[in-house]
N, C-alpha and C positions, 0 to 999 in steps of 0.2 A: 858376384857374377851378375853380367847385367842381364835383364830382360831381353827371348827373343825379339829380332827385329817384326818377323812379319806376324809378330800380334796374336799369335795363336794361344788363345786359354786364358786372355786378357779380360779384364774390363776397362770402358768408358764409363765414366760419368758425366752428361750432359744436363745442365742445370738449363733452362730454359727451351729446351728441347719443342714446347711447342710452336717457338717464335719462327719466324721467317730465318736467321741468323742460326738459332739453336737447332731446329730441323735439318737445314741442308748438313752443320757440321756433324749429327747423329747420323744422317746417311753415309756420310763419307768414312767417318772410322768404322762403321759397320760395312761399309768394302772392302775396309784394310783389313778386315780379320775381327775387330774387337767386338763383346757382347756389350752393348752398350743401353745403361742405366739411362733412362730418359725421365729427368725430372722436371714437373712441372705445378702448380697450381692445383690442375687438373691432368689426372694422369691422363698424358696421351695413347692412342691406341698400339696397339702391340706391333704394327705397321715400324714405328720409330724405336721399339728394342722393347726390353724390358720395364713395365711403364712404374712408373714411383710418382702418387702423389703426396705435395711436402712445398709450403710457401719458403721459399731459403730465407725472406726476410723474418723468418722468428726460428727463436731455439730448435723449436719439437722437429725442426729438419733435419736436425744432427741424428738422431734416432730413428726418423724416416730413412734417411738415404742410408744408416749403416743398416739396417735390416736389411734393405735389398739387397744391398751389396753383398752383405754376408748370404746369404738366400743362393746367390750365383756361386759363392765358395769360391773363387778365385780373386790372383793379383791385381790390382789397381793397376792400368797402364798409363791412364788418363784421368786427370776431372778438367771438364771448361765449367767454365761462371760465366751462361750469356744470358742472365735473365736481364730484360731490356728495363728502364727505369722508363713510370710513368711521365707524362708529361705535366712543368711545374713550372713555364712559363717564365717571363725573361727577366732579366733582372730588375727594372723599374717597379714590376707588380709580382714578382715572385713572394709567397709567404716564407720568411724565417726557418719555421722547421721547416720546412719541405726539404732543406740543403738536409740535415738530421736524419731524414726518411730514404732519402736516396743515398745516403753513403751507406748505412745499416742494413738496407737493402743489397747493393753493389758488393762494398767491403765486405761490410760484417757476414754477408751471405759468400764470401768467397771461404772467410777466415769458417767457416760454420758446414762448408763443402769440405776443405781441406781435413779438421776434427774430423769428420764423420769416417774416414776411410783412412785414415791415418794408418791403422793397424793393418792396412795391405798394403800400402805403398814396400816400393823394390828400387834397388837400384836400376837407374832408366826412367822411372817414373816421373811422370812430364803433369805440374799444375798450372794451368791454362787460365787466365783471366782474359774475357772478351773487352776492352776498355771503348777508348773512343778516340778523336781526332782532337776531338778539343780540350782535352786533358791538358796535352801542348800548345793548342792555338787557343786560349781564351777568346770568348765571345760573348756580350751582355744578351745574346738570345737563345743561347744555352747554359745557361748559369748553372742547374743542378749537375748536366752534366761534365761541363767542365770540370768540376769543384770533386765532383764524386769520380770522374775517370782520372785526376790527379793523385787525389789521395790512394788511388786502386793501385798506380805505376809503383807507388812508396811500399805499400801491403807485399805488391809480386817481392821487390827487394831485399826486404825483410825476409819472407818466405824462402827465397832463394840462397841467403844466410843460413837462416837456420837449417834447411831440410839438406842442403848441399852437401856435408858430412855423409851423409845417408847416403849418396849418389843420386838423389830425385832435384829435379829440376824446377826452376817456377820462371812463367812466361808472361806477358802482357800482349796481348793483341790488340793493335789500335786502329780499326776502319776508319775511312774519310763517311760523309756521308754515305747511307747503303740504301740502293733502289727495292727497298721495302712497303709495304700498304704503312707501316707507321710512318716513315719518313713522308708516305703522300698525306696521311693524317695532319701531320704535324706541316705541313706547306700549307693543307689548307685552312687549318685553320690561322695562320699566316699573310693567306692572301686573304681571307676575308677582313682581319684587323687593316688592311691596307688598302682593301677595295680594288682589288685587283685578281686576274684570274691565277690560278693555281699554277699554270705553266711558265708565269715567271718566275714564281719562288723557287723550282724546280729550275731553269734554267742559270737561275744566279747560286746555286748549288752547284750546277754543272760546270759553272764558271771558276770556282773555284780551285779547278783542273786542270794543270799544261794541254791535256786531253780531253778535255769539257767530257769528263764522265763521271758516275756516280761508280762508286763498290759494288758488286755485285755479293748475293749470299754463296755462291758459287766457287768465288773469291777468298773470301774469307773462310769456309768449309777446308780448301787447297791450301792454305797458310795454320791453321790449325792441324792438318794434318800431315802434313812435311813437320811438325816437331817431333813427330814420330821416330826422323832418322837417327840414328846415333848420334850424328855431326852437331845433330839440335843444341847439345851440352855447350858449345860455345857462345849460345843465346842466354843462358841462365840468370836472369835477373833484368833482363832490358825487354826492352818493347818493339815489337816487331809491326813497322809503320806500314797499312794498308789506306793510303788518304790519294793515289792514283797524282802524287806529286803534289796535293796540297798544302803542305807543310812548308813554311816559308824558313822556320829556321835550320839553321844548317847542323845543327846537334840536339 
């Protein structure tokens, strides 16, 4: 039997929950109904659910997050993985490992969310990876993430093999650039290698839009949370593209 629709006696699990990205989506399933685990670094205030602190980029998460979880004594409805990857700079002067830290971080910390709650998942049960835009669209000025939002599409895949017996689901979400303080971070530190002001970096972001716009967290929060419907189940293993038409290839 699958899981009520409206959520009720549920949990979320939101891995990056303090981010710009991870907050709005902890707001949002906590409309829908669900108690939602908000995992961070630094646990966030109780404002954002039930707070869990636990770094997903090392093991001792896997025993953090299932304490919580078990703490709340109910079904797993959800877990997302949106903890953001630091910035590792472009490929010319990118360090080696860095790629090694950002996928262990990303993947490993999806693969290490998934374990921990394993023993609640239900049929219905929807695993959420927040990806990225350039998984598909390589670019030499986001190399970690590229390389690490790739390898995350392949991890959902596999996930959605294996758990789909079970009736639980596994998803990839993949924002275009998102009007975030990181993404203005990362522009400026962009414009100053270039000598130029922040609002063009930001503008040739926008460009990359039929609709010269950036993702909003608002956005992606609304796209996370619509895997909630039932219907969701014919998404199970692909990646649900939020880049506002920047995606140039056709599959």
């Amino acid at each position: 039997m699958s899981l009520p629709d409206d959520g009720a006696g549920e949990i979320a699990v939101v891995v990056g929950a303090s981010g710009a990205l991870g907050s709005a989506i902890a707001e949002r399933l906590g409309r829908a109904g669900l108690t939602v685990v908000a995992v961070a670094r630094t646990a966030p205030d109780r404002s954002s659910g039930v707070p869990c602190a636990a770094d997903i980029g090392a093991d001792a998460a896997v025993d953090a997050i299932r304490e919580a979880v078990d703490a709340v004594d109910r079904p797993v409805r959800m877990v997302v993985q949106a903890a953001g990857l630091p910035a590792a700079g472009p490929l010319p002067t990118i360090d080696p490992a860095a790629l090694g830290t950002a996928v262990a971080l990303k993947v490993g910390g999806m693969l290490r969310l998934v374990r921990a709650v394993s023993h609640r998942l239900r049929p219905g049960s929807r695993l959420v990876a927040l990806g990225g835009h350039y998984g598909s669209e390589p670019s030499p000025h986001t190399c970690a993430a590229g390389v690490t939002n790739a390898a995350l599409a392949n991890l959902v895949r596999q996930l959605a093999d294996h758990h789909g017996p079970d009736g639980v689901t596994a998803h990839l979400v993949a924002p275009g650039p998102a009007d975030t303080d990181r993404l203005r971070r990362l522009s400026q530190a962009r414009a100053d290698e270039r000598g130029v002001d922040v609002s063009v970096i930001l503008d040739e972001r926008r460009a990359e839009s039929p609709l010269s716009a950036l993702v909003t967290p608002a956005q992606v929060a609304w796209a996370v949370a619509t895997l909630l419907d039932p219907e969701a189940d014919a998404l199970t293993g692909s990646t649900l593209a939020l880049d506002v038409g920047a995606r140039r290839g056709l599959f």
